[in-house]
Every structure is written in C-alpha cells, then in structure tokens.
C-alpha positions in Angstrom: 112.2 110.3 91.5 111.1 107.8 94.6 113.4 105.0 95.8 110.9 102.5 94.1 111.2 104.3 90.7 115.0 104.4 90.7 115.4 101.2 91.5 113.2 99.9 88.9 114.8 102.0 86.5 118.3 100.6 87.5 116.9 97.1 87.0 116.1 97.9 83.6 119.3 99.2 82.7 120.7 96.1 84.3 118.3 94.0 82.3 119.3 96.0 79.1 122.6 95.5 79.3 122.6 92.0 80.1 120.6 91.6 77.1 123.0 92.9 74.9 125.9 91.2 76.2 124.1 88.0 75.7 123.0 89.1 72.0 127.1 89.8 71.4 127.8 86.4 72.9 125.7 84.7 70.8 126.5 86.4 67.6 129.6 86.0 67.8 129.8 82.1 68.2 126.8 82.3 65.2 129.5 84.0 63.4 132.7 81.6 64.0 130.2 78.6 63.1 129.3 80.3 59.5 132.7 81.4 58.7 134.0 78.1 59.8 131.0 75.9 58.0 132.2 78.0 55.0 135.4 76.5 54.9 137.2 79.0 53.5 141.4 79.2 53.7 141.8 82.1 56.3 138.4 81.0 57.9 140.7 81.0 61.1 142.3 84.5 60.8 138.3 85.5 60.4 137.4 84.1 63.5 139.9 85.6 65.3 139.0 89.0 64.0 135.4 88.2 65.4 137.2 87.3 68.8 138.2 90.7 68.4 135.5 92.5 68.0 134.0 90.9 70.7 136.4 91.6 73.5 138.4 94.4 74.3 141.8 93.1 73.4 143.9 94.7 71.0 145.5 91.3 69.8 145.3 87.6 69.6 146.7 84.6 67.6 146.4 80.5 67.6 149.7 78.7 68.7 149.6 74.7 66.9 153.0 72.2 68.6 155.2 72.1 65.7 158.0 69.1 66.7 158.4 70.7 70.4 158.6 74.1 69.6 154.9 76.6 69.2 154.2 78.1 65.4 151.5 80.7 64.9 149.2 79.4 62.9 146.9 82.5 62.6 147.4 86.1 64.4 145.7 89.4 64.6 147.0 92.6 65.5 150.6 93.8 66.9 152.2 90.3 67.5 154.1 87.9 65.4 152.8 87.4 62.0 151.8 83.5 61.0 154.5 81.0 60.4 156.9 82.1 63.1 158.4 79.4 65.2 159.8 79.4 69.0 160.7 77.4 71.5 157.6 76.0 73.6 158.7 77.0 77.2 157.9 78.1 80.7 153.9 79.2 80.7 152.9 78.4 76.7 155.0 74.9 77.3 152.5 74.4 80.4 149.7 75.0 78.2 150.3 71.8 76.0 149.8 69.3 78.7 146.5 67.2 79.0 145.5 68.7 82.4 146.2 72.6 81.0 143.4 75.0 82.4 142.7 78.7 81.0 145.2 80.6 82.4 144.7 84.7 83.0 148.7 87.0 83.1 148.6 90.5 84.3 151.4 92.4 83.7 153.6 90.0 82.9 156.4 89.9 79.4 154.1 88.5 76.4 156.4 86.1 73.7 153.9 87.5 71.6 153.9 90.7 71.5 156.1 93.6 68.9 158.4 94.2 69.9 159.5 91.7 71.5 160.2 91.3 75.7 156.5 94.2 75.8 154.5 93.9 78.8 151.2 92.6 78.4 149.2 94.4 81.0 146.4 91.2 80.1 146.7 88.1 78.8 144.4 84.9 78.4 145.4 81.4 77.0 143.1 79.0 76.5 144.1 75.4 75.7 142.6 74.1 72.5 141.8 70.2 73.6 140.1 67.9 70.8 139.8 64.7 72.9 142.1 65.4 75.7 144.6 66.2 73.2 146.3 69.1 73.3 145.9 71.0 69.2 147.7 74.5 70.2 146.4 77.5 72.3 144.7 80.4 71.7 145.8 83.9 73.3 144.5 87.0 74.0 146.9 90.0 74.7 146.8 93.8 75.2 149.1 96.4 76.3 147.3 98.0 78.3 145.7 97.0 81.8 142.0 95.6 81.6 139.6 94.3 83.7 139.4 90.7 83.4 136.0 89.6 81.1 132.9 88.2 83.3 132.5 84.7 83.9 129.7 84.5 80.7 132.4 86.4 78.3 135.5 83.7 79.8 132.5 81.0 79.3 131.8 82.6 75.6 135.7 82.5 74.8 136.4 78.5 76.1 133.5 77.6 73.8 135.5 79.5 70.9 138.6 77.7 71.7 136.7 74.5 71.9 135.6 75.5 68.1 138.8 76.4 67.5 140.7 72.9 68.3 137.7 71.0 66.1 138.8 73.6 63.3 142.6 72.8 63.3 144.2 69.7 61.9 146.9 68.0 64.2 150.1 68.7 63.6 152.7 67.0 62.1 154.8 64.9 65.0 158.1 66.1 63.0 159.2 69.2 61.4 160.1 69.0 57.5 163.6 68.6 57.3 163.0 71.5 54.8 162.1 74.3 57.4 165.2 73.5 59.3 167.8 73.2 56.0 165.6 76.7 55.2 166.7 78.0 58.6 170.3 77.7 57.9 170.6 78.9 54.2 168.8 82.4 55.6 171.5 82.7 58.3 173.9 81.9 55.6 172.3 84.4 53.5 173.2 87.7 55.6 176.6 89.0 56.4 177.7 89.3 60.1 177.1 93.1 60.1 174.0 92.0 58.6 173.0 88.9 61.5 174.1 91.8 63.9 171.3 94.2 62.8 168.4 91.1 62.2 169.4 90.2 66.3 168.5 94.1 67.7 165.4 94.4 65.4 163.0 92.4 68.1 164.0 94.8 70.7 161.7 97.6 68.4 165.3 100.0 68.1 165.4 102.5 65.8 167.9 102.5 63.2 169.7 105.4 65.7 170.1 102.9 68.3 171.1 99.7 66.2 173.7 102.5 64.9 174.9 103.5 68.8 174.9 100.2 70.1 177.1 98.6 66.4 179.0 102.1 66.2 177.9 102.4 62.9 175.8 105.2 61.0 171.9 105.7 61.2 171.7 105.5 57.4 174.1 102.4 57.2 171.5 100.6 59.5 169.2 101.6 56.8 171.1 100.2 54.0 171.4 96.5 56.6 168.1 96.6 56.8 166.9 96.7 52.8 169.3 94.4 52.0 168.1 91.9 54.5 164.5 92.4 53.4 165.4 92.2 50.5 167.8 89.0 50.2 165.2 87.1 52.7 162.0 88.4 50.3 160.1 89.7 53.1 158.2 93.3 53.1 158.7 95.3 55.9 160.9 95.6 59.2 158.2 93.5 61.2 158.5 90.6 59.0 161.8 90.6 59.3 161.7 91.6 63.5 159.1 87.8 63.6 162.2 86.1 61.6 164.6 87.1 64.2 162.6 85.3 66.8 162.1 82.8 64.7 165.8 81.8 64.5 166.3 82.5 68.5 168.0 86.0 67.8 167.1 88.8 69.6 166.7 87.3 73.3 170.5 89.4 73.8 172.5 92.0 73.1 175.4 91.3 70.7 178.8 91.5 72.7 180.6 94.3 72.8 183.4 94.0 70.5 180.5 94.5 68.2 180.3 97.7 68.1 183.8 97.8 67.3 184.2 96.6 64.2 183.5 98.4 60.8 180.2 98.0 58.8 
C-alpha cells in the first residue's frame, strides 16, 4: 500500500467514525426529547439511563436545591439512591450560583459515590440554568480514570442538561416541616448500638469491621442491621448506607468508648 492509499484509507476511517459519533449524538438528544415529550413519571431516570449509554461513565444522577441543602432527584448506577438529602457545600454549593460553568474533577473524593468518601477518577457537573436560574446539577461520575469526552460529546452533554433544567420544576424555597419532624422520629427510632452501626455503614465496612471497630460480634452487626431495615422500612444495606448521609452520619468514626460498651 502507497502513502496516497493509506492516507486515504485513514481519512475514511476518520470520516467513519466521526459519522458515527455524530449519529450517537444525535440519537441520543432524539431520544431524551421522546421520552421527555412523553411525559411519563420516571421520564428523568430514562434520560439519564440514555446519558449512560452514551458516555462511558458508570454513574450519574440530577441534584435539585432543596431549602439550602442538594436532594437527588433521579440517579443511575452506584451512588445515592433518589430522595437523599445533604448539605450543599464546597464544589456542588459552587455549582448553584448564576455564573456556575461546567466543571471537569479528576481524581478527586465524589459526595456521590457508594460508599461514601470513593474517589472518582472522573467527574463532570453541569449546571442546569432555566433563565439564569440555577434548577440543580447534573453529574457524571466513574471510578475509574477516563479520558475527558471531546468538545462535540461535552457540547452534546450541556445541551442535555439544558433539557434537563426545562424538564424539572423549581423547587420549593422551604423544606416541609414534615421531612425534618420525619428526620427526628427515625433517629428516635434506633437504639444507640443501633445509630452506631447506621454511622459506619457509608464507609462500605463489612459487618467484620463494624464488629472490630464497636467490639461486638460479626453476627450481632447482622442482627443491627435487620432491625434497622427493618424499623426504618427500607430494603437493603444501600438504602440504609444513603439514609446515613442523609442525616449527616457517617462523615466520622464513632469515639472510642464506643467500642466499649456492650451491644
């Protein structure tokens, strides 16, 4: 093969491939506008899946202001599950202002993420802005390093969070007094052995080191653990991990006369 002929055939490939990516782009914005026209419920959730799809990231979720703190109104993959509420602060807190801009982390610790404190080895937030108003933020997480996507696929993913703020309704300026009276009564709920184990479970331990670090048994972690998922009617150890953030456990050890006392 001449140098003519190889470097035609390279421009094809090029050509190709550029093709495709602009087919994917375009599907997938055809696809957040039907599912969204459709108006169903968990139209959102859908178009994140499709923002999946699309990229290479394992996870993502839309972030709405609830009263000065950040709920997730709809996530995909390993991170918090919808509903749970945080404080907004430091980068995400940034990324409610008027003048916010997309932001690209590397390896830097995701408030997203299971369990909680993991590295994100990539992360994108986008603002979602409906008139210069800030609506929430939609994120983009993986473990693992990646390269960062292309200008066209960064271009692709502003005009899906652009979609996005349209699609979400403003939220309220004050939180229920309901959620936070429902905040209380689960504390009140749980025992203190019982508090102790929800606070370790967003550090992803096992039930063998919630038992070393309380000085209690593996299988008495166990027991903790049903009973809290079961007195706070959630279904697994995730749910119950997303709660713990939720009510600002988890962000430290429990102190060390802990693990002295008896289950």
């Amino acid at each position: 093969m001449n140098t003519t002929t190889a470097a035609t055939t390279h421009s094809l490939r090029e050509q190709y491939r550029d093709n495709q990516a602009n087919q994917a782009r375009l599907r997938l914005l055809h696809d957040v506008g039907r599912v969204l026209a459709e108006g169903e419920e968990s139209a959102i959730s859908a178009v994140l899946a499709y923002a999946l799809e699309f990229s290479a990231f394992e996870a993502c979720a839309v972030l709405v202001e609830d009263a000065g703190a950040l709920r997730i109104h709809a996530s995909k993959g390993p991170v918090l599950p919808h509903g749970t509420r945080f404080p907004a602060q430091g980068v995400l807190s940034a990324m409610l202002k008027p003048d916010a801009r997309v932001m690209i982390r590397q390896k830097s610790i995701s408030r997203l993420l299971l369990p909680a404190g993991d590295v994100a080895g990539l992360e994108l937030l986008f603002p979602l802005m409906k008139q210069t108003r800030p609506q929430g933020i939609l994120v983009l997480v993986n473990r693992k390093q990646l390269a960062e996507p292309s200008p066209a696929d960064m271009l692709t993913l502003g005009t899906l969070a652009n979609i996005l703020a349209l699609a979400l309704h403003a939220p309220s300026d004050v939180r229920p007094q309901q959620m936070n009276d429902s905040v209380k009564q689960i504390s009140a709920l749980l025992t203190a052995r019982e508090r102790e184990v929800l606070s370790l479970l967003p550090h992803g331990l096992t039930n063998a080191d919630i038992g070393d670090r309380l000085g209690i048994a593996r299988g008495t972690v166990k027991i903790h653990v049903e009973r809290i998922i079961q007195k706070l009617r959630l279904q697994d150890r995730t749910q119950v991990a997303a709660l713990a953030v939720e009510l600002g456990l988890g962000t430290s050890g429990t102190s060390g006369s802990a693990a002295t006392r008896k289950s």
